[in-house]
C-alpha positions as CSV (number, residue, x, y, z in Angstrom):
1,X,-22.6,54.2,-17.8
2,X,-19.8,56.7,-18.1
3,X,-17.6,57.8,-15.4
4,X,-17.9,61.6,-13.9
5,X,-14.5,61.9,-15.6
6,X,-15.7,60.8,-19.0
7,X,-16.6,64.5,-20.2
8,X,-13.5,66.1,-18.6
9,X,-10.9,63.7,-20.6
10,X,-13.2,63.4,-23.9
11,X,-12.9,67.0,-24.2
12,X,-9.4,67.0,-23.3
13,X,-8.6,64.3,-26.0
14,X,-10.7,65.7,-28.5
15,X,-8.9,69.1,-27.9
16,X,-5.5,67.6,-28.6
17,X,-6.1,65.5,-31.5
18,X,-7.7,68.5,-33.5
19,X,-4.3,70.3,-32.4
20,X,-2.5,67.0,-34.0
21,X,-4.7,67.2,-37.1
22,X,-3.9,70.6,-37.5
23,X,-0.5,71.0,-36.2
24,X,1.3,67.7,-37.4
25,X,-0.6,66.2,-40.5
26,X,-2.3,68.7,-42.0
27,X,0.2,70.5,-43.5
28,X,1.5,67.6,-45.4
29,X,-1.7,68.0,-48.0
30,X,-0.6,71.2,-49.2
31,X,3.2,69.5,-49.5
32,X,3.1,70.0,-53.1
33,X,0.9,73.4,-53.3
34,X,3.9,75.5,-54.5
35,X,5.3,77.7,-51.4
36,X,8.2,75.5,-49.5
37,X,6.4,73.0,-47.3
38,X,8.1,73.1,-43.6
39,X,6.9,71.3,-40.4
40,X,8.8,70.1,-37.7
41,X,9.1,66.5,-36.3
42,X,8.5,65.5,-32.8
43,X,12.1,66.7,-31.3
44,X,12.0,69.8,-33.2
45,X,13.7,68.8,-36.8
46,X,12.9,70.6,-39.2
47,X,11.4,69.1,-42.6
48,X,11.5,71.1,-45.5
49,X,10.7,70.4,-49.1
50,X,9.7,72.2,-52.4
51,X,9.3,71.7,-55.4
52,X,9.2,67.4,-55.7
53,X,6.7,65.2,-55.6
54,X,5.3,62.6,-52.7
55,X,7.9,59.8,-53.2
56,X,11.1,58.5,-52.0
57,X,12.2,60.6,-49.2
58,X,8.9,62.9,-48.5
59,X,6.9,60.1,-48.7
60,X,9.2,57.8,-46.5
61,X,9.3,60.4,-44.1
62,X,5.9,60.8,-43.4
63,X,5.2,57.1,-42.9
64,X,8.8,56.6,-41.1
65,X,7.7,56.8,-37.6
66,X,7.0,60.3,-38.0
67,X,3.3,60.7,-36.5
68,X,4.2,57.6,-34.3
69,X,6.1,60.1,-30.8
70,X,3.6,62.7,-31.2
71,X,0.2,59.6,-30.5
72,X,2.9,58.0,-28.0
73,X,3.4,61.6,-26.5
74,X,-0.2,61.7,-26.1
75,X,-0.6,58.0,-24.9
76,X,1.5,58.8,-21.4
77,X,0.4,62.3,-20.8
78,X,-3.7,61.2,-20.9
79,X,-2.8,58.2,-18.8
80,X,-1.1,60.6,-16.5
81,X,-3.9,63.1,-16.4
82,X,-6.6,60.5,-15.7
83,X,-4.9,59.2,-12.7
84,X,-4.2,62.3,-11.2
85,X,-8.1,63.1,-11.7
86,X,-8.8,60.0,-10.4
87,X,-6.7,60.3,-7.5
88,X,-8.1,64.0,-6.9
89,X,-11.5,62.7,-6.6
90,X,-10.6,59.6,-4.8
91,X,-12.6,57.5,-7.8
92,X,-11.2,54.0,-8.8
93,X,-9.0,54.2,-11.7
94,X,-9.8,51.8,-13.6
95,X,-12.8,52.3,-15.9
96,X,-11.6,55.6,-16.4
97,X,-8.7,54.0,-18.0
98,X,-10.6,51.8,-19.7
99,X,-12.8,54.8,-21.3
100,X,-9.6,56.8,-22.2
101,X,-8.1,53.6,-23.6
102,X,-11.2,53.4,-26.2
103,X,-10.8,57.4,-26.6
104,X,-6.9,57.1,-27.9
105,X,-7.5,54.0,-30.3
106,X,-10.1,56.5,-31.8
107,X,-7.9,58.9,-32.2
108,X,-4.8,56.8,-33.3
109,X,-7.7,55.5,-35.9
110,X,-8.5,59.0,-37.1
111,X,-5.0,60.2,-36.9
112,X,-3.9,57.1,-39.5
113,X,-7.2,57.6,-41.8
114,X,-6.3,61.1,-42.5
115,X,-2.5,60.3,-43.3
116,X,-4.0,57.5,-45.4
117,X,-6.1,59.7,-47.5
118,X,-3.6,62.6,-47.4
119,X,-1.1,60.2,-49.0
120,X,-3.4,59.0,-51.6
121,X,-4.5,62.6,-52.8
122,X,-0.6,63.3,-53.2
123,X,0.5,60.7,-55.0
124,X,-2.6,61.1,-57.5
125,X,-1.8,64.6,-58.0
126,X,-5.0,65.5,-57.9
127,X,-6.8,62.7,-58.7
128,X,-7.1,60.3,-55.6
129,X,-8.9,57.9,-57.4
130,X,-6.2,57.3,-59.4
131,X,-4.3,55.6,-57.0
132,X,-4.9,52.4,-54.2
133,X,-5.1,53.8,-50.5
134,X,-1.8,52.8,-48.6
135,X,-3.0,50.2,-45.9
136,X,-2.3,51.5,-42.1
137,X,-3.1,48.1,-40.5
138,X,0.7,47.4,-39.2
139,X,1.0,51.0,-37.7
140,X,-2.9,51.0,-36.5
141,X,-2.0,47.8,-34.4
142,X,1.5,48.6,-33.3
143,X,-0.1,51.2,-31.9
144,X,-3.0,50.1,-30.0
145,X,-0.4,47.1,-28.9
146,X,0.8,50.2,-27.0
147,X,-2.0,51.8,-25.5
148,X,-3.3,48.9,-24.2
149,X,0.2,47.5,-22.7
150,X,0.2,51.0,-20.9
151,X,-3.7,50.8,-19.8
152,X,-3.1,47.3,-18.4
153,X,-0.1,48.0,-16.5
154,X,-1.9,50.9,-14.8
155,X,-4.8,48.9,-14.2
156,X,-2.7,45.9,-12.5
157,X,-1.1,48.7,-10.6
158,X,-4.1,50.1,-9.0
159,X,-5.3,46.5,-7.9
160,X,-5.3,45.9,-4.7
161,X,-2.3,43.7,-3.2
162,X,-4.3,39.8,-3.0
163,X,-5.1,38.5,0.4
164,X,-2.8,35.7,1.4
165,X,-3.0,33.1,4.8
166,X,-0.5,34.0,7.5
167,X,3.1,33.0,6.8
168,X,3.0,32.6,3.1
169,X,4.8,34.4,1.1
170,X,3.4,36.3,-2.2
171,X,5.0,34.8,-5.0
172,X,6.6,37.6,-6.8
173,X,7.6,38.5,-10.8
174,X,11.3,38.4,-11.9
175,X,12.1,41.0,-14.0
176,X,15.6,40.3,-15.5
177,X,17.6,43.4,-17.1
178,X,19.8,42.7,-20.1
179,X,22.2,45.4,-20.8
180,X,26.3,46.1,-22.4
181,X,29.1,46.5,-19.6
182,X,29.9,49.5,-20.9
183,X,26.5,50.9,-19.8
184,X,26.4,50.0,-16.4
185,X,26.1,53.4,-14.7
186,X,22.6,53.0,-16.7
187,X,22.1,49.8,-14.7
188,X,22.8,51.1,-11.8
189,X,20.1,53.8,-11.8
190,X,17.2,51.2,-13.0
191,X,17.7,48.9,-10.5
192,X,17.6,51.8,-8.1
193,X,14.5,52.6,-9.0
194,X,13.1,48.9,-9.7
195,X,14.5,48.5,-6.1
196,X,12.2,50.6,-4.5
197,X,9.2,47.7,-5.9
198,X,11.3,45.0,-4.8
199,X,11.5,46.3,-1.2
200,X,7.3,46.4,-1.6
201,X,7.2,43.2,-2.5
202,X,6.0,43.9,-5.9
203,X,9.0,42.1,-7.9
204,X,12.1,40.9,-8.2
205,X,15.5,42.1,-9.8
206,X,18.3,39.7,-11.6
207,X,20.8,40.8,-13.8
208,X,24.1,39.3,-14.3
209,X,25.9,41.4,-11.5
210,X,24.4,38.9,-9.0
211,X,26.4,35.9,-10.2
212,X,28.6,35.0,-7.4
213,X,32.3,34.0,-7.9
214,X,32.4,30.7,-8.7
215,X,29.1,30.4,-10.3
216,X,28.7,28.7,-13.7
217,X,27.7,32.3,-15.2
218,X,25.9,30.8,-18.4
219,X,24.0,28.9,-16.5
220,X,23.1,31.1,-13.9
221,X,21.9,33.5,-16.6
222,X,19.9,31.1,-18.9
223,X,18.2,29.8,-15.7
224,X,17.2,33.4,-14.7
225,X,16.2,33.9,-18.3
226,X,14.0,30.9,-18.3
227,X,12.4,32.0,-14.6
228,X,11.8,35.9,-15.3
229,X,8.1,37.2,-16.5
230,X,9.4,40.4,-17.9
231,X,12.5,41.3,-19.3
232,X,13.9,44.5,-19.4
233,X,16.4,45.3,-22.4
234,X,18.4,48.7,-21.8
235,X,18.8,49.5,-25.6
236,X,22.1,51.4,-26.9
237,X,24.6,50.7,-29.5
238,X,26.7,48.4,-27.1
239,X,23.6,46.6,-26.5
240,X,23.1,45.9,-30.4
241,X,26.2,45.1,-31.1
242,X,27.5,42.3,-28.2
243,X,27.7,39.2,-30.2
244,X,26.7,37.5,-26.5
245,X,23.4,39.7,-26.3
246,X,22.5,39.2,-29.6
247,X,23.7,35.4,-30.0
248,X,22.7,34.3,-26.5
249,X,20.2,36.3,-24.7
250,X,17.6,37.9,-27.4
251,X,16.3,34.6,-29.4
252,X,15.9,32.8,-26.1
253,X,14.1,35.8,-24.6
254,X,11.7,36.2,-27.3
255,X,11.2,32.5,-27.4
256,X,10.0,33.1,-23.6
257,X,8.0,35.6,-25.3
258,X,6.4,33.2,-27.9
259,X,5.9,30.1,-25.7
260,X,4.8,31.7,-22.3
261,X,3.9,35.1,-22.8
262,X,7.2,37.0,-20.9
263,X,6.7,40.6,-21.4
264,X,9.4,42.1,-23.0
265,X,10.6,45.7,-22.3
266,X,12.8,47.7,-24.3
267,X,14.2,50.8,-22.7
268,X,16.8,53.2,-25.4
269,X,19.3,54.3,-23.0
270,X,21.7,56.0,-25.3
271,X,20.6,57.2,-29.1
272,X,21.7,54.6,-31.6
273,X,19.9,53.7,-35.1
274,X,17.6,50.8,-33.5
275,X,15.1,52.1,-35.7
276,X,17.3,49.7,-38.5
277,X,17.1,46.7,-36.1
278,X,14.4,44.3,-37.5
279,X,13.1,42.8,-34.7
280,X,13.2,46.1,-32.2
281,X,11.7,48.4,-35.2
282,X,8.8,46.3,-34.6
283,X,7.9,47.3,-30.3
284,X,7.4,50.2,-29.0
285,X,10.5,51.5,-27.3
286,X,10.5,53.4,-24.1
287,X,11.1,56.5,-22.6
288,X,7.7,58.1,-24.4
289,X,8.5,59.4,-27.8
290,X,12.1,57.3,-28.1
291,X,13.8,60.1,-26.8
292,X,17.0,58.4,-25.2
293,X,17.3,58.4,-21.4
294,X,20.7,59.9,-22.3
295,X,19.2,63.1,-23.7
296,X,17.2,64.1,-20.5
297,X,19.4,65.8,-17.4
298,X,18.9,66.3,-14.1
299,X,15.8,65.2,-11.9
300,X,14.1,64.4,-15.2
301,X,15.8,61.5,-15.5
302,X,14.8,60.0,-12.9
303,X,11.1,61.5,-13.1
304,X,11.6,58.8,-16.2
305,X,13.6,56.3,-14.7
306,X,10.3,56.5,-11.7
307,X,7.5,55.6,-14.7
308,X,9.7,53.4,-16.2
309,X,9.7,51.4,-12.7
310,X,5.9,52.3,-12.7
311,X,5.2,50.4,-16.3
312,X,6.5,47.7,-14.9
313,X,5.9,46.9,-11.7
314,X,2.4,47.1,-13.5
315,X,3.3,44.2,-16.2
316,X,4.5,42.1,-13.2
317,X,1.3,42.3,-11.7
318,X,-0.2,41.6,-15.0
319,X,1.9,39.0,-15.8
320,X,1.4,37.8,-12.3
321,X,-2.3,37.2,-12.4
């Protein structure tokens, strides 16, 4: 049976894709109508053609991550609206969650079938037959990867704490941050926030700044690697371009990944063209949308920093169970 919030967030959802539709992909069928075609991307770029057809760059454009903040966008600000309803009527998060989980892949399903056909009709110029339909399988399962990694960590997240006899401790989740020197100051203000769980009990920080003097440092940082349940990766350019990061850290963190399931976390710090890097074009990178932690200022930054720490407190209780 559906929850008393079911209506309230269908509506809301429906509402918002047919302003997606309309606003965002839409347009793109009449690319090649005659008057200049203009729309504007997620941060407000403007796109402009006329007078070409639907290949090379239009065409790369519309598939190139274009649609992809807008559904992320929408992702984080349903989650967020459900759990404030929730909490408002004091109802259990969970289904809810679960419905608007179902609600999103719906509309991440629509939003791809449309660009699908709108892609075939251009490139047939009229006649769609004409053509093959471009596949959307990849980006359709990238992106319900990502609704359901951020419907699961809110779900762990609103489970209670387990029961356990008196004088045991809870065992809790490592999280260990990879990151460049020269972004420290970005360090800093994560573990800051990640601190705050830590002091609940609800995981555990490493990063290489606890390595003592003396210490064999490799060591100490492989044997962290090898212990952690989530890793957190605090993506710039310095990031993907340390020879130690890339040669020494990455492959045996996504070998965690592939042999026991470690949750891997990448958070853009500072812009940079990780969109070119194979294996990180692949995950969905946070804050919502890509949008650099960088680029924000003031108390928004750490209104992200705070959900960033939320997301994964909620995959070290998932990771946890």
């Amino acid at each position: 049976m559906p929850t008393h919030l079911y209506p309230i967030l269908s509506k809301l959802i429906e509402d918002e894709w047919v302003k997606l539709d309309r606003n965002q992909i839409t347009p793109w069928a009449f690319m090649t109508a005659g008057p200049a075609f203009r729309c504007k991307d997620f941060y407000g770029r403007e796109i402009a053609y006329q007078g070409i057809k639907f290949e090379g760059s239009p065409r790369q454009v519309f598939w190139g991550r274009y649609i992809e903040p807008f559904l992320e966008d929408l992702v984080h600000r349903i989650v967020e609206e459900t759990l404030r309803l929730a909490s408002a009527r004091k109802q259990n998060v969970q289904q809810p969650l679960a419905e608007v989980g179902s609600m999103l892949k719906s509309v991440a399903h629509r939003a791809y079938r449309r660009m699908a056909d709108i892609d075939q009709r251009l490139r047939g110029e009229g006649f769609p037959n004409s053509v093959p339909k471009r596949s959307t399988d990849g980006e359709l399962a990238r992106m319900e990867q990502f609704i359901d990694q951020r419907i699961q960590a809110e779900c762990a997240m609103a489970e209670p704490e387990p029961s356990m006899p008196a004088g045991e401790a809870i065992a809790r989740t490592k999280v260990f941050i990879s990151y460049a020197h020269k972004d420290d100051r970005w360090r800093e203000r994560v573990v800051e926030q990640l601190g705050v769980l830590a002091k609940q009990g609800l995981l555990d920080v490493w990063d290489d700044r606890k390595i003592g003097a003396g210490d064999a440092w490799f060591d100490q940082i492989h044997a962290h690697m090898r212990s952690a349940k989530v890793a957190l990766l605090l993506i710039s350019s310095s990031f993907l371009t340390s020879d130690f990061i890339l040669t020494h850290e990455v492959p045996k963190l996504f070998d965690r990944h592939a042999k026991s399931g470690m949750h891997i976390y990448p958070l853009l710090i500072r812009p940079c063209p990780w969109q070119e890097v194979a294996w990180l074009a692949r995950m969905q990178i946070r804050p919502p949308a890509a949008k650099a932690l960088s680029s924000y200022r003031g108390a928004k930054i750490e209104e992200v920093l705070a959900s960033v720490a939320r997301e994964v407190a909620g995959l070290c209780r998932f990771a946890g169970h």
